[in-house]
Backbone as CSV, one residue per row, in Angstrom:
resi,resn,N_x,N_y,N_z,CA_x,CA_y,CA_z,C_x,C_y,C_z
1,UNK,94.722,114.439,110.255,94.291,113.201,109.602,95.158,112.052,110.074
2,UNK,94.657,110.816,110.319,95.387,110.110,110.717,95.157,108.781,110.025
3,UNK,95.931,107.635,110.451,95.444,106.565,109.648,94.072,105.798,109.323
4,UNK,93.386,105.671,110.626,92.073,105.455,110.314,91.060,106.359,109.718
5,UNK,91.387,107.456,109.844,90.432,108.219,108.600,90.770,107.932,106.867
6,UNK,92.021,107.259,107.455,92.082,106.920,105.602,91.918,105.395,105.285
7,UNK,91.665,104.490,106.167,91.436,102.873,106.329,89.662,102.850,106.485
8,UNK,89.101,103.993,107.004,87.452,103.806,107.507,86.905,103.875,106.010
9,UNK,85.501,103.399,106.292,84.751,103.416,105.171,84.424,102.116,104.948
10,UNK,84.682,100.677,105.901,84.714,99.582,104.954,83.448,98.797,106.371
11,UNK,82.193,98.392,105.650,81.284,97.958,107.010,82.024,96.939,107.453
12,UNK,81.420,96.264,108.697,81.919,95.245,108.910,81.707,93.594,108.315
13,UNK,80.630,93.805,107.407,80.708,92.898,106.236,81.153,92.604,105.300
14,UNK,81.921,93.830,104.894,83.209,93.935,103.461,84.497,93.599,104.370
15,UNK,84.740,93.830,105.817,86.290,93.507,106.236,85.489,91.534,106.245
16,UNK,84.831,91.270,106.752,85.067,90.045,106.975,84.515,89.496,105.709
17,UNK,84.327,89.829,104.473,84.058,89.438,103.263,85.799,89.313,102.541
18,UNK,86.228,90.238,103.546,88.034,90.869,103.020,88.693,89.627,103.904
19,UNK,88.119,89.384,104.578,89.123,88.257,106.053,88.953,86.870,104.979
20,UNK,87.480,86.582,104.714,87.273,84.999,104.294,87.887,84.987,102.228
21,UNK,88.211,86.358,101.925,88.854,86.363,100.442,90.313,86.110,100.763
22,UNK,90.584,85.808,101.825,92.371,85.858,101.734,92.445,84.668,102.508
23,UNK,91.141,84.052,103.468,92.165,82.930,104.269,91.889,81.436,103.353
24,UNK,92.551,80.499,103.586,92.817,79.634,103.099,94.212,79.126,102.615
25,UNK,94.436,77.950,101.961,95.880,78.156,101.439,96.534,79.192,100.310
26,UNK,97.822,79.492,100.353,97.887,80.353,99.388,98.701,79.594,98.660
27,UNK,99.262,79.391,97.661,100.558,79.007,96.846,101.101,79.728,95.707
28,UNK,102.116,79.185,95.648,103.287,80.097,94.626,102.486,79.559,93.049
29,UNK,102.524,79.780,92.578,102.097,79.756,91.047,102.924,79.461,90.292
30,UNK,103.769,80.787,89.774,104.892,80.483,88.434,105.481,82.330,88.466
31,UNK,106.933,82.173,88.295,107.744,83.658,88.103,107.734,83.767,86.778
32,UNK,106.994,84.669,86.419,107.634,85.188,84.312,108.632,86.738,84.511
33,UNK,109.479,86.032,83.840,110.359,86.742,83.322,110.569,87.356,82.058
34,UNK,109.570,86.934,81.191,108.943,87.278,79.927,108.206,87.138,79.552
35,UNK,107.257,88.102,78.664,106.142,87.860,78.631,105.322,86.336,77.715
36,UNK,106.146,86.039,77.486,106.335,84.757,76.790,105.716,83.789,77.954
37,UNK,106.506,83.914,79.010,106.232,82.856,80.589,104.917,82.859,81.362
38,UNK,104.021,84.252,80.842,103.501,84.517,81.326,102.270,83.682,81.968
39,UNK,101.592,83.101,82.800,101.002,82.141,83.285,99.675,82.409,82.804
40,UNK,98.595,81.559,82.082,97.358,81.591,81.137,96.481,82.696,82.374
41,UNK,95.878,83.487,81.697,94.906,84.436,82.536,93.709,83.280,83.457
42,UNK,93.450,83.419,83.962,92.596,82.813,84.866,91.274,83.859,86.104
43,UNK,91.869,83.805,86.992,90.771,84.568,87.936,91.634,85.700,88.026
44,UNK,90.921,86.996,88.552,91.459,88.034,89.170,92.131,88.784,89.291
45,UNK,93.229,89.334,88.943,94.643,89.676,89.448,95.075,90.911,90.657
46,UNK,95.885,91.075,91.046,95.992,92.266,91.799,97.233,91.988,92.194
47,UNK,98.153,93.112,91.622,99.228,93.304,91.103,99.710,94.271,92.379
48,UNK,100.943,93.961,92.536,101.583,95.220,93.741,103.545,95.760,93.226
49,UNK,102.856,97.381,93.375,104.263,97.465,92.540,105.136,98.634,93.631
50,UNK,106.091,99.118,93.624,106.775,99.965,94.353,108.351,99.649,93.876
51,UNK,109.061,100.927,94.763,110.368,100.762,95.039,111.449,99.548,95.588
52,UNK,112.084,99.199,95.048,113.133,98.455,95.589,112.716,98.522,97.469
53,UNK,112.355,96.896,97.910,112.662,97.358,99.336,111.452,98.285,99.989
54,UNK,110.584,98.215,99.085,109.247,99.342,99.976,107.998,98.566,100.681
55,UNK,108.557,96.726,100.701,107.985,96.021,101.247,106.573,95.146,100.720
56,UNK,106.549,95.488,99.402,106.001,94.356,98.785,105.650,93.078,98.952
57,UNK,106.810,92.237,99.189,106.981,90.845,99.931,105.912,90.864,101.256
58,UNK,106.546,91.909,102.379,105.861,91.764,103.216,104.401,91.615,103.435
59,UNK,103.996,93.022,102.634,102.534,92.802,102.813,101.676,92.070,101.905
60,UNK,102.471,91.148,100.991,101.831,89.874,100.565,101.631,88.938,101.198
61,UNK,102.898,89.131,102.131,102.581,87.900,103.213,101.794,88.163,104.466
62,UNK,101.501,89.290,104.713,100.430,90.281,106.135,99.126,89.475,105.171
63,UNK,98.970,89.869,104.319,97.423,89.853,103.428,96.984,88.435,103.463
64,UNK,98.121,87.662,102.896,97.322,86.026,102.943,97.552,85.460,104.389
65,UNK,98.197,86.050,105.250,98.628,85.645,106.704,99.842,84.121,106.611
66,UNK,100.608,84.330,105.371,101.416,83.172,105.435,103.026,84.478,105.570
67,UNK,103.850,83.627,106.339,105.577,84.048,106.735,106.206,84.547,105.704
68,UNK,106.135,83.093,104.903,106.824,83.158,104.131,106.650,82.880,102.319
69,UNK,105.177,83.157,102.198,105.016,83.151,101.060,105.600,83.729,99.420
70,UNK,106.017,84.790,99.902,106.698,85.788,99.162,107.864,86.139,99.895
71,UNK,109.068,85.678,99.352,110.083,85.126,99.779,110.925,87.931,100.256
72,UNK,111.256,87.641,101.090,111.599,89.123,101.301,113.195,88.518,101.039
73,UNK,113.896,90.253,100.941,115.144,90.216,101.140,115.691,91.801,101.527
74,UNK,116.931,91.431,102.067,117.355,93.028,101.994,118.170,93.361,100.955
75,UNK,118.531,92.640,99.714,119.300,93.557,98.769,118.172,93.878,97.867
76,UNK,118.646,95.238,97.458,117.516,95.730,96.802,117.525,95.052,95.108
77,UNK,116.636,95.289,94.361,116.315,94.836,92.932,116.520,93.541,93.041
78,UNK,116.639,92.163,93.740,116.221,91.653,93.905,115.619,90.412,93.197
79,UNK,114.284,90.553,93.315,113.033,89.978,92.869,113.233,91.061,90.905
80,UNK,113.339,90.275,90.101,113.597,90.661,88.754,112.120,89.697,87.433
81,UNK,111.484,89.064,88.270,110.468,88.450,87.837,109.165,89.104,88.646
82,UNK,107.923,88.869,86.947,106.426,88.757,87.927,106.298,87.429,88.634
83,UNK,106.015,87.683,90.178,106.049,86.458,90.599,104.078,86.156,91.183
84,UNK,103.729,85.174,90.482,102.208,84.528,90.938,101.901,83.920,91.970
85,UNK,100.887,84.368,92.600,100.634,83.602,93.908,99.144,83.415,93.721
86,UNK,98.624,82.081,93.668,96.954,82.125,93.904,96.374,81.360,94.807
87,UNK,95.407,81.417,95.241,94.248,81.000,96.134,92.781,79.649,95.656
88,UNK,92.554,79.530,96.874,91.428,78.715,96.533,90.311,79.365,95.577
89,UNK,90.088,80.341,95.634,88.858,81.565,95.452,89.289,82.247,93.959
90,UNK,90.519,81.783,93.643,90.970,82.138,92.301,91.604,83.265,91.970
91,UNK,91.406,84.214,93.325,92.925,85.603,92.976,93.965,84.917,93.180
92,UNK,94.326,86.321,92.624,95.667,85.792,91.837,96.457,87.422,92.461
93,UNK,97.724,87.220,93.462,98.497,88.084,93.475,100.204,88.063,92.760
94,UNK,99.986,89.367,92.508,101.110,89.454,91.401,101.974,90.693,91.836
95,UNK,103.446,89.468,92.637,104.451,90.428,92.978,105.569,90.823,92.333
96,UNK,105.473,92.497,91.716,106.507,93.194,90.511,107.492,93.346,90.919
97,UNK,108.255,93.056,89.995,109.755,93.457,90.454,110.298,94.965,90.816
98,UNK,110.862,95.408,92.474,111.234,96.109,92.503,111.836,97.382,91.466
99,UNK,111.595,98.402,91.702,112.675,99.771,90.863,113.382,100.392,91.845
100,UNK,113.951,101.453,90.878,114.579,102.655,91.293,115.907,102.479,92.171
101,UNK,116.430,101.361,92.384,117.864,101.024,93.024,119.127,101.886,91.762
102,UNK,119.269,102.711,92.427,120.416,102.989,92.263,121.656,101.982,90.960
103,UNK,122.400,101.206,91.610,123.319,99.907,91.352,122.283,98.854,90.418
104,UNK,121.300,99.148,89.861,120.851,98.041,88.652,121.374,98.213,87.897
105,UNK,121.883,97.732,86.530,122.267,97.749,85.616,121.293,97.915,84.501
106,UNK,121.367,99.112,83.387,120.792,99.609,82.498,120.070,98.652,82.004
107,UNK,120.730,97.273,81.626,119.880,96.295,80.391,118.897,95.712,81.316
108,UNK,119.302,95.683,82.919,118.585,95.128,83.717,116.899,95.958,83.712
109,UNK,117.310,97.118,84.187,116.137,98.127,83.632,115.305,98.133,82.538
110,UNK,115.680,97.972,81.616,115.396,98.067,80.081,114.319,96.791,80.446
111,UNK,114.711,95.926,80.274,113.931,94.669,80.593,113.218,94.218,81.427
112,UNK,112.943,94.988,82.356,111.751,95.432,83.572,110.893,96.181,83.049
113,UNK,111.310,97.282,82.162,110.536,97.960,81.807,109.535,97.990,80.326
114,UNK,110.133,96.831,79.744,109.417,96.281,78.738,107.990,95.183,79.617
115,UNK,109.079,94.399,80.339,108.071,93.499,80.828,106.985,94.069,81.748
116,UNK,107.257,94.753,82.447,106.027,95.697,83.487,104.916,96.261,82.132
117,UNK,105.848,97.033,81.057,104.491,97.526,80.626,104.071,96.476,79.661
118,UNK,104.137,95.542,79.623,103.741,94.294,78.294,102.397,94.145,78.597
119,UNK,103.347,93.333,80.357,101.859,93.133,81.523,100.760,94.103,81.743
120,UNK,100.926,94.992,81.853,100.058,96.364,82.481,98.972,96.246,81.288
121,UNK,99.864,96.777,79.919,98.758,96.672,78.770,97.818,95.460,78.116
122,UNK,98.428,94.606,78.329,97.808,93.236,77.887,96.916,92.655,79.461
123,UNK,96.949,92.735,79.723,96.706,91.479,80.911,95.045,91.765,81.136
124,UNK,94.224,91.147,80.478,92.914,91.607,80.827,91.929,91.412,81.999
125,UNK,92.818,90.387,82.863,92.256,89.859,84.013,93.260,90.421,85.262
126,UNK,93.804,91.985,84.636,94.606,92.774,86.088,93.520,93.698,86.167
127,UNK,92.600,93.288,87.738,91.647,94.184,88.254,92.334,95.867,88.773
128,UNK,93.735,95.681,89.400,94.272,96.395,89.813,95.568,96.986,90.560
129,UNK,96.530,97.811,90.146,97.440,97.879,90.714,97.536,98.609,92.214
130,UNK,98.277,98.138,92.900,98.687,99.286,93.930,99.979,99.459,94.315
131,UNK,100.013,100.711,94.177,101.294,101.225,94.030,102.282,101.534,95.503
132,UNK,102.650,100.633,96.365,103.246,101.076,97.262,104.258,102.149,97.479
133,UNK,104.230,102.774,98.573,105.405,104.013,98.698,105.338,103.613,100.023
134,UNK,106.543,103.755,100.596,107.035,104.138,101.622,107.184,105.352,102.649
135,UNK,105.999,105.336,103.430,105.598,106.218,104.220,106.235,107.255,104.771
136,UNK,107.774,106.367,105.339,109.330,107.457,105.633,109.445,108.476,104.717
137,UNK,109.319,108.053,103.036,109.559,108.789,102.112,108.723,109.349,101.201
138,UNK,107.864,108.988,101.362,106.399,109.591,100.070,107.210,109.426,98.949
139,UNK,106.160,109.435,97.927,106.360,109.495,96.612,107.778,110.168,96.427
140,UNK,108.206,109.865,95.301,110.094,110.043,94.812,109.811,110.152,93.280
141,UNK,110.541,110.541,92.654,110.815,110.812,91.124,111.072,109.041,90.171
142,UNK,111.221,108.664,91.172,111.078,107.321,91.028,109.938,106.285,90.091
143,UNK,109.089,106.578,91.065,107.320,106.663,91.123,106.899,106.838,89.643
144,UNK,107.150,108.138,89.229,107.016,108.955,88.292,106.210,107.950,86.720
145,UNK,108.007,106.825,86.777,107.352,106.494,85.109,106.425,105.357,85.664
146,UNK,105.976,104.470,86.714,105.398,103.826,86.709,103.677,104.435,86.889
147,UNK,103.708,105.243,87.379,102.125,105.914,87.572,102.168,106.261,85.944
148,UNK,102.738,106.625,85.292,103.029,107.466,83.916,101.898,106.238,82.799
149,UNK,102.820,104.916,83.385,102.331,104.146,82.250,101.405,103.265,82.748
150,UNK,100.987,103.163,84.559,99.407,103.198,84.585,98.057,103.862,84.265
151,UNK,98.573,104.767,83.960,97.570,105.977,83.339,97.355,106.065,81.721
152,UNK,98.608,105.835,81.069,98.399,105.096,79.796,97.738,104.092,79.532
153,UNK,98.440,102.643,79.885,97.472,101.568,79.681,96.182,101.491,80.730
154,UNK,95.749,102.906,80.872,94.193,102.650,81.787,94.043,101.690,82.506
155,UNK,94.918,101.307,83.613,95.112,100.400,84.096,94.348,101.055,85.738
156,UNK,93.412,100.738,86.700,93.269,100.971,87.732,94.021,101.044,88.777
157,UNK,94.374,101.967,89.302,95.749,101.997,90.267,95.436,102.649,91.545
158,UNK,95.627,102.163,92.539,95.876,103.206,94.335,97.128,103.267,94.841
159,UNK,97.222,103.899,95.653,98.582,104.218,96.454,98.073,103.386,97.749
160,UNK,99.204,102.374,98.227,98.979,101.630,99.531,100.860,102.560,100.354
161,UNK,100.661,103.130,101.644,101.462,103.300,102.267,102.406,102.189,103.073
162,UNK,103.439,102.271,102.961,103.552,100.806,103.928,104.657,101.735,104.919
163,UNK,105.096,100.360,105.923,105.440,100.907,107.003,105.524,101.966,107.521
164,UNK,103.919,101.931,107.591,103.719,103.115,108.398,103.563,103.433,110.118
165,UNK,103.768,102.599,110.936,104.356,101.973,111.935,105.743,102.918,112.603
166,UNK,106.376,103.283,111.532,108.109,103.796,111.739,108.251,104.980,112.018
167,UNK,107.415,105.770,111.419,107.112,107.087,111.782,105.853,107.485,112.544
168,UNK,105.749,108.767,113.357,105.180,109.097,114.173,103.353,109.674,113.631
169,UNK,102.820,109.681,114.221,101.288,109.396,113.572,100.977,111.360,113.154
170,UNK,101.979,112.577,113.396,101.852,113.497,113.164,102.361,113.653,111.341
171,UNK,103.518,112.717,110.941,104.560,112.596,110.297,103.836,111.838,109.386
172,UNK,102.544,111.328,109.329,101.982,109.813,108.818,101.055,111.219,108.348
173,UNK,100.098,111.808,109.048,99.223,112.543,108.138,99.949,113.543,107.395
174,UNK,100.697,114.434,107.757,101.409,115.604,106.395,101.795,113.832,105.366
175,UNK,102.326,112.987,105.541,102.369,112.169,104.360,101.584,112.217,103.290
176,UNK,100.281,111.747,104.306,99.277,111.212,103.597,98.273,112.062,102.652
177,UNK,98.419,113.459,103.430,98.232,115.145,102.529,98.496,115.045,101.301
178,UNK,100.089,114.423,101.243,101.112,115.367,100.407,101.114,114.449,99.072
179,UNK,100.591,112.949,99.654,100.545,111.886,98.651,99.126,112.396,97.583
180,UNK,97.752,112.218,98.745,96.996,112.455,98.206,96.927,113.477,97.385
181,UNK,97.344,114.492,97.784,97.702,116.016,97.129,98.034,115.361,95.394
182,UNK,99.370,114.899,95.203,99.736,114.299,94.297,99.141,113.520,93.370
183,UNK,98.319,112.159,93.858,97.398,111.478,93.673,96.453,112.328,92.470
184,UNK,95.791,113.657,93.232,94.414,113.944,92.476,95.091,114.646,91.183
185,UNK,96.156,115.383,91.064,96.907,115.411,89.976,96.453,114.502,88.486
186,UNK,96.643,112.792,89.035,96.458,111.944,88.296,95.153,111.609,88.089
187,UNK,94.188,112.041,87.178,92.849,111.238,87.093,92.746,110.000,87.165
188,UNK,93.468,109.230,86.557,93.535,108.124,86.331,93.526,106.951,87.916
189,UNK,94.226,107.660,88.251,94.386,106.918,89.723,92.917,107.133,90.952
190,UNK,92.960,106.081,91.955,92.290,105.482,92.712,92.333,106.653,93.686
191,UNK,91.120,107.345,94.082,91.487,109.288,94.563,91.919,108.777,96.044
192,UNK,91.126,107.336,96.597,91.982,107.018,98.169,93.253,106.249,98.506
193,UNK,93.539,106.189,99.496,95.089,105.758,99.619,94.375,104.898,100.898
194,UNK,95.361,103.558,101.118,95.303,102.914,102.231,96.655,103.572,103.376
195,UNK,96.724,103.424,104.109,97.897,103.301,105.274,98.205,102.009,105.846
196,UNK,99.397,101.559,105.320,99.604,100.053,106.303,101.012,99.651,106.910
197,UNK,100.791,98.933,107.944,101.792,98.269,108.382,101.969,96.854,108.470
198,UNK,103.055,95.499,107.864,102.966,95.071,107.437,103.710,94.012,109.288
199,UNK,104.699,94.920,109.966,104.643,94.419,111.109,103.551,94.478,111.745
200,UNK,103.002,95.261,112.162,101.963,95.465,112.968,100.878,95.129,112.692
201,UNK,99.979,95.210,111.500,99.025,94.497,110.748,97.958,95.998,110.768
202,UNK,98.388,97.347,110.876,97.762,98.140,110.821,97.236,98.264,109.151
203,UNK,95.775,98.555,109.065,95.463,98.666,107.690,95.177,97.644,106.673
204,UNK,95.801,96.479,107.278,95.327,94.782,106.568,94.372,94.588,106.135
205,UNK,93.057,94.991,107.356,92.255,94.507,107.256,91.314,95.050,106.296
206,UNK,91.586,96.628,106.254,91.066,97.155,105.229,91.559,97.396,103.495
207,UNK,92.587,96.905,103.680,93.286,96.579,102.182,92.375,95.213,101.543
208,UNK,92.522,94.373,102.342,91.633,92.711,102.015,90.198,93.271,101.689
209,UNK,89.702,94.360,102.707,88.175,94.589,102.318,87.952,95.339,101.024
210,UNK,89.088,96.408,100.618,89.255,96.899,99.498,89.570,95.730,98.473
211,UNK,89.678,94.868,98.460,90.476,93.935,97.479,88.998,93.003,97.103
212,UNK,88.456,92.590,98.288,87.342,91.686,98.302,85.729,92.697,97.603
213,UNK,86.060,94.105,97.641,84.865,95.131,97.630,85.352,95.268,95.798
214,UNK,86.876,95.225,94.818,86.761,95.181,93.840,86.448,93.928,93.143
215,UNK,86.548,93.191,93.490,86.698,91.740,93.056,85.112,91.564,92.856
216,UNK,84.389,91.724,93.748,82.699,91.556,93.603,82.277,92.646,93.020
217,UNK,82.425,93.646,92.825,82.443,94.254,92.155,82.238,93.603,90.083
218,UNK,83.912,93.471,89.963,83.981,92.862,88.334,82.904,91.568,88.260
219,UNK,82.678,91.032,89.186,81.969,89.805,88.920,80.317,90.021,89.116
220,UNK,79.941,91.296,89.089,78.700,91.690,88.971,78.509,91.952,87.228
């Protein structure tokens, strides 16, 4: 199995339905740090969550094709706010604050983890999460409570791979096995997985078509 058997499936009218849902300007919105901050519901949402460092930033910025929209870094935990980004077209992306670093501090945790699930359960205009992992590493114990309490608050969720680029395309399918394997475990969750690379732009195009294929979707 390789990456395009897990990116195929999308005609060529849903990728370029996926190309014209993302181009335009993008802009920063507003960071909540509580759910108090939280910015009035409006269009869409689509939420991206993962590990400390599993490239989040990046492929926010692959997706709308802007540098530097979603500001990256290399220290991990980081980004400690939901941070909003929306569009002409009215999505709305919503980048979560990193987990699982090691060196956070407990209260720091505590308070991620109130605010992640405040959002998750309340937010009636979050079409969907995706849960990045890091392709080097597959799923981690990490993972664990956040799939835990997408499946609680019935929240729609997929697994997006990222840099998948780094490892070798033999190393990319036992991944993608071992994820999915995992995956069907969870009813709750989205039974396909994307593969992407956020240098390379492998899988972009079909993440946008997945994004643009739910979105018309709710608005039917």
């Amino acid at each position: 199995m390789s990456a395009a058997d897990v990116t195929d499936g999308f005609s060529d009218a849903e990728i370029e339905a996926g190309r014209r849902l993302f181009a335009g300007e993008w802009n920063f919105v507003s960071a909540a740090g509580s759910l108090a901050s939280l910015p009035p519901m409006a269009g869409p949402e689509i939420a991206f969550a993962g590990r400390s460092n599993v490239g989040k930033s990046s492929l926010i910025n692959a997706l709308t094709g802007r540098r530097a929209l979603a500001r990256t870094s290399n220290t991990p935990g980081r980004t400690r706010e939901l941070i909003f980004f929306g569009s002409p077209r009215r999505l709305v992306l919503v980048d979560m604050p990193g987990y699982g670093y090691a060196a956070t501090a407990k209260s720091k945790v505590i308070a991620w983890t109130r605010l992640v699930a405040g959002y998750l359960h309340g937010r009636a205009t979050l079409a969907r999460v995706y849960l990045l992992v890091d392709a080097r590493h597959g799923l981690k114990t990490a993972d664990d409570a956040i799939l835990d309490t997408l499946g609680e608050a019935a929240v729609s969720h997929e697994i997006v791979l990222t840099k998948c680029d780094q490892i070798s395309q033999a190393v990319l399918a036992e991944r993608i096995a071992a994820v999915t394997a995992a995956m069907r475990r969870r009813p709750a969750a989205f039974p396909d997985l994307i593969a992407t690379s956020a240098r390379t732009g492998a899988g972009i195009a079909q993440l946008r078509a997945a994004i643009a294929r739910l979105v018309a979707e709710r608005a039917r």
